[in-house]
C-alpha positions in Angstrom: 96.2 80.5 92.6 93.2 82.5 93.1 91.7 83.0 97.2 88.9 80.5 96.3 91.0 78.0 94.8 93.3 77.9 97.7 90.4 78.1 100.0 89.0 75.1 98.2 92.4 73.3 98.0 93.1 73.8 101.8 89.1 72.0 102.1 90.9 68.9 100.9 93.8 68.5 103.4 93.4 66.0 105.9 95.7 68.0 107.7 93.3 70.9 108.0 90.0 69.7 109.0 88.3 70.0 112.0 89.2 67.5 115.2 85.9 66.2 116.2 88.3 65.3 119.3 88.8 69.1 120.4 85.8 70.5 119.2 85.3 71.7 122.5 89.0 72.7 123.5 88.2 76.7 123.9 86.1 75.5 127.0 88.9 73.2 129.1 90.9 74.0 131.9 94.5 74.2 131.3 94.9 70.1 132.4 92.3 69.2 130.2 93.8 71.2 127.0 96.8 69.8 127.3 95.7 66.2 127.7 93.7 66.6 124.8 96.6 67.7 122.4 99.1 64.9 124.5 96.0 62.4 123.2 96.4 63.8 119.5 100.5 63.5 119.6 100.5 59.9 120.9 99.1 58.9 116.9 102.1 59.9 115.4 104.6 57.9 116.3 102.2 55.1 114.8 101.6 57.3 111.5 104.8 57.4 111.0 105.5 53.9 111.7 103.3 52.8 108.7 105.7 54.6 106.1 109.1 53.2 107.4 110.0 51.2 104.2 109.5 55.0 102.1 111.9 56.5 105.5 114.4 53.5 104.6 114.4 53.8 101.0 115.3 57.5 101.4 117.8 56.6 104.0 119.7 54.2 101.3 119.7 56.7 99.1 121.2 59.5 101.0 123.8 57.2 102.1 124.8 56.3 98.7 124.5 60.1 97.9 127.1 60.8 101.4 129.4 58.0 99.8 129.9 59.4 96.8 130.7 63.3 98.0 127.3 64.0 97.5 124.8 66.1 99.9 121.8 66.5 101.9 119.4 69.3 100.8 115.9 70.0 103.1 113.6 72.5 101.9 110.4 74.2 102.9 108.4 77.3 103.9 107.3 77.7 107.5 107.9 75.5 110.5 108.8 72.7 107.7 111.6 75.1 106.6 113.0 75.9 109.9 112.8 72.2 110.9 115.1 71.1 108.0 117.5 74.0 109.5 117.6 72.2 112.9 118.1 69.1 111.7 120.9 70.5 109.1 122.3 72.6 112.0 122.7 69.4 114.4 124.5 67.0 112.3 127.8 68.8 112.4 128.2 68.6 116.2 126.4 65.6 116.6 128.4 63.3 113.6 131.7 65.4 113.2 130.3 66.5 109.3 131.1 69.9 107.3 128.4 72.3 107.9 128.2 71.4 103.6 126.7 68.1 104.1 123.8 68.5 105.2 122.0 71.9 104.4 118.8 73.5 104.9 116.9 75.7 103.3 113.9 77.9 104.2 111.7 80.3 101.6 112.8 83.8 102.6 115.7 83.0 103.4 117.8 83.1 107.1 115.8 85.9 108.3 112.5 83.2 107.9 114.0 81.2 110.7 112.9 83.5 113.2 110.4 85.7 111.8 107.7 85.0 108.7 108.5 86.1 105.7 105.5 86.5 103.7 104.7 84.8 100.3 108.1 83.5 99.9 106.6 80.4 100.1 104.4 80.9 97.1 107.3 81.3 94.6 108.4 78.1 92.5 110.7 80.0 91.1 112.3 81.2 94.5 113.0 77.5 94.9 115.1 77.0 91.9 116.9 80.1 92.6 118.0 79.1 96.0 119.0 75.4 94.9 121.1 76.9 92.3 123.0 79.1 94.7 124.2 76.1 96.9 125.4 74.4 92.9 122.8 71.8 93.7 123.7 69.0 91.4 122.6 65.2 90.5 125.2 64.1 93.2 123.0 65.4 95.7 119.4 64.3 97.3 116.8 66.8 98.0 114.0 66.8 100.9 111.1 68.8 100.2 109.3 69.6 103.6 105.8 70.5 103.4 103.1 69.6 105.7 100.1 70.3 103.3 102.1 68.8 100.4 101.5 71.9 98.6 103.9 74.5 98.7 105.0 76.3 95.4 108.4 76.5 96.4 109.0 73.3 98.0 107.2 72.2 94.2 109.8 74.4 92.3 112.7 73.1 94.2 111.8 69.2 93.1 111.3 69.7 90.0 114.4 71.4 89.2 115.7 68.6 91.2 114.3 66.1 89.1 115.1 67.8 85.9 118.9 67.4 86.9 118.7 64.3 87.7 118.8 64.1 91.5 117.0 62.3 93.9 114.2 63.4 95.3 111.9 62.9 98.2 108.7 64.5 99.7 107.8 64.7 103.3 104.1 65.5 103.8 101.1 64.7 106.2 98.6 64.4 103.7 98.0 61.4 101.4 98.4 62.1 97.2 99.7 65.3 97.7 101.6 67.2 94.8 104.7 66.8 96.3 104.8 63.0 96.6 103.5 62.6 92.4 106.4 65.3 92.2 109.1 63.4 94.1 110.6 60.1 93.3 110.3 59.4 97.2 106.8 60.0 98.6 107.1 60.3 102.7 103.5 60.2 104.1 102.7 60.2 107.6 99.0 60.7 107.9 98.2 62.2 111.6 94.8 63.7 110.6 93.3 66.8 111.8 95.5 69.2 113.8 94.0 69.6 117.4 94.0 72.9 117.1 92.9 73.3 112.9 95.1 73.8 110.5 97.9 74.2 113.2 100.2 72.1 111.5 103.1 72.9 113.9 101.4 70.2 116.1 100.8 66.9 115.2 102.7 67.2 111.2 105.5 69.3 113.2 105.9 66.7 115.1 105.7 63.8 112.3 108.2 65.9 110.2 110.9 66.1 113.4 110.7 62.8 113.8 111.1 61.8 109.6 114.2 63.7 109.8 115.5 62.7 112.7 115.9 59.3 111.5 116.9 60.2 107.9 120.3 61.6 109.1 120.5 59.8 112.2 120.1 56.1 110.3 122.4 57.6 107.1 125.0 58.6 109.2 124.6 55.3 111.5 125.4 53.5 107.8 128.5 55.6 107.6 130.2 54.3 110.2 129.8 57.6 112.6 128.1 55.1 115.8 129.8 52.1 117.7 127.0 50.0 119.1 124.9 52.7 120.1 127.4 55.9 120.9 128.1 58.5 119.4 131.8 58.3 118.0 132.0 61.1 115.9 130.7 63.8 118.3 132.9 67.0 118.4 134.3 68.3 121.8 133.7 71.9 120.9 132.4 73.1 124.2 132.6 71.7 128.2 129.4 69.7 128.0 130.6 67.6 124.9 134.4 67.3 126.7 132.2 65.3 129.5 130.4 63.7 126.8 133.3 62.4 124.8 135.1 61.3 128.5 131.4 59.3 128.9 131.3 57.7 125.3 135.2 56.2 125.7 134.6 55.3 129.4 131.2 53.3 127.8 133.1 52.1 125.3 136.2 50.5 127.0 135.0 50.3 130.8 138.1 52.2 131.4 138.0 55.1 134.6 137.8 58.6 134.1 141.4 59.5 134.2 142.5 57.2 131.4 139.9 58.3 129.2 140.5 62.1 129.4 144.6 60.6 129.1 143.8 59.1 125.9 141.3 61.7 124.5 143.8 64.6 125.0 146.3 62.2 123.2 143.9 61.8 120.3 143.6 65.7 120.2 139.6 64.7 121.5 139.1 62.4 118.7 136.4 59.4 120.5 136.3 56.9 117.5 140.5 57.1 117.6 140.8 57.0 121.6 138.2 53.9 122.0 140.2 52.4 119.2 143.7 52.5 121.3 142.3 51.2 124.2 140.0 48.3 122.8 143.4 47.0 121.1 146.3 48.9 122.8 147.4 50.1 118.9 149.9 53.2 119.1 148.2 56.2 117.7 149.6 56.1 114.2 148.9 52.5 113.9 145.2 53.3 115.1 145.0 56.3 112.8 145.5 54.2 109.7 143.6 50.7 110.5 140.6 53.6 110.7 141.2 54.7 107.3 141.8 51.4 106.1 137.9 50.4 107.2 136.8 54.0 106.0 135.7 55.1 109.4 134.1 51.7 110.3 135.0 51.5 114.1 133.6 48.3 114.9 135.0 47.2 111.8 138.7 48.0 112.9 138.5 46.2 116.2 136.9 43.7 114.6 139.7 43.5 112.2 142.3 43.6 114.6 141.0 41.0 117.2 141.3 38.8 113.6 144.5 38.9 113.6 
C-alpha cells in the first residue's frame, strides 16, 4: 500500500481521529492530563460490554477447541502482539496449562516484545510463515489482535486460518474493519478517538487486555480449572504462590493454616486434589481418581461424593 493510501486509510479509523475531549491536553497540569485520559478509559469497560455475546461466542469455541487437544493462537503487530504474549504467558501459572496451549505470537518475532521491529507487521506472508512453524492446524482457534483492524500480518494469519479450516476471530476497535469480514468471529469494541491520537496503546490497549482476559479466563473457568471463584489449578512454583495455594484451600475448606500446608505437601502442592480430601475426607488415591472420573470438574466431585 502506497504512503497516500495508508494515509487515507488511517483517515477512516475511528481509532485515530482527533479527541475533541483533549484537544487542549498539551496545555494541562499534570492532574488535569491525567484526569482527562482517566475520563477517556472509564468508556471502555462499556464498549466492550456491548460485544459480549461475540466475547462468548469465541469463548464456546475455544473451549470446545481446549476439549478436543486443540489450541489457543493470538496474533498481532505492536502492543496488540505483545498483549497476546502476556495473556499466553499467564495462563500456565495461573490455570496449571502447557506453555502449548495457549500461544502468542507477535510480527518480528520474540525480539518485538521488547523493542519495534519495523515493517514486520506489513507482511501477510510473515503471518502464514509463523502459523506454520507452531503446525497450526484446524484443531486450533486463532485470535487476530489488531487495534486498527488492518494489519497485513494479522490479515495473512486469518486467512491461512480460514483456508485450513480453523476458527477464527478478530479483535479490533474499529467498526467493519478487514479483519472482522476476514474472521468468522468479529470482536469490536468501539472506544473512539485515542486521547492522545492515534495512541492506540490507550484506550484500544486497554479494550484488547480486557477481551483477552476474559477469553482465557471464562474458557478455562468452563474447563473445570475454578471452584466457586478460586483459583484451583494455580501452580506453586515460587513462595508467593505457596502462600497463595495455603489461602485458596484454607478458603475453600475453612480449615487453619497448618492443615492446609499438611495436606498441600501431601498432595505434592496440588489445590484442586487437597480441597478435595478435606471437603470429603477421601484418601488421596481415592481423591485422585473421583477427579479424573469428572475430568477435572472439582465441584463436580464433591458434588458427586456428597450423593452418595
Amino acid at each position: 500500500m502506497t504512503n497516500d493510501a495508508l494515509i487515507a486509510a488511517l483517515s477512516h479509523l475511528v481509532s485515530e481521529g482527533r479527541n475533541p475531549e483533549t484537544m487542549d491536553i498539551d496545555l494541562l497540569p499534570s492532574l488535569e492530563i491525567v484526569k482527562r485520559i482517566n475520563q477517556q478509559d472509564q468508556l471502555v469497560p462499556l464498549a466492550v460490554e456491548k460485544v459480549l455475546p461475540e466475547i462468548a461466542q469465541a469463548v464456546d469455541k475455544i473451549t470446545a477447541a481446549f476439549q478436543q487437544g486443540g489450541r489457543l493462537i493470538y496474533m498481532g503487530a505492536g502492543t496488540s502482539g505483545r498483549l497476546g504474549v502476556l495473556d499466553a504467558s499467564e495462563c500456565p501459572p495461573t490455570f496449571g496449562v502447557s506453555d502449548q496451549m495457549v500461544i502468542g505470537l507477535i510480527a518480528g518475532g520474540p525480539e518485538a516484545i521488547l523493542k519495534a521491529k519495523e515493517g514486520a507487521e506489513d507482511s501477510a506472508e510473515l503471518g502464514v510463515d509463523d502459523l506454520k512453524s507452531i503446525d497450526f492446524s484446524a484443531k486450533d482457534v486463532m485470535v487476530g489482535i489488531a487495534a486498527s483492524g488492518r494489519t497485513p500480518y494479522v490479515i495473512g494469519a486469518l486467512n491461512y486460518a480460514n483456508d485450513i479450516g480453523a476458527t477464527t476471530v478478530a479483535l479490533s476497535c474499529n467498526p467493519d474493519s478487514p479483519i472482522a469480514d476476514v474472521a468468522k468471529i468479529a470482536i469490536s469494541p468501539v472506544v473512539g478517538p485515542e486521547a492522545l491520537t492515534g495512541s492506540t496503546r490507550l484506550k484500544s490497549g486497554t479494550a484488547q487486555k480486557l477481551v483477552l482476559n476474559m477469553l482465557t479466563t471464562a474458557s478455562m473457568i468452563r474447563l473445570g480449572k475454578s471452584y466457586q471463584n478460586l483459583m484451583v489449578d494455580v501452580k506453586a512454583t515460587n513462595k508467593k504462590l505457596i502462600a497463595r495455594a495455603s489461602r485458596i484451600v484454607m478458603q475453600a475448606t475453612d480449615c487453619d493454616k497448618s492443615e492446609a500446608t499438611k495436606t498441600l505437601e501431601q498432595t505434592d502442592y496440588d489445590v484442586k486434589l487437597a480441597i478435595l480430601i478435606l471437603l470429603t475426607g477421601m484418601p488421596l488415591e481415592t481423591a485422585r481418581q473421583q477427579l479424573e472420573k469428572q475430568d477435572g470438574f472439582l465441584r463436580k466431585a464433591v458434588q458427586s461424593h456428597q450423593n452418595t
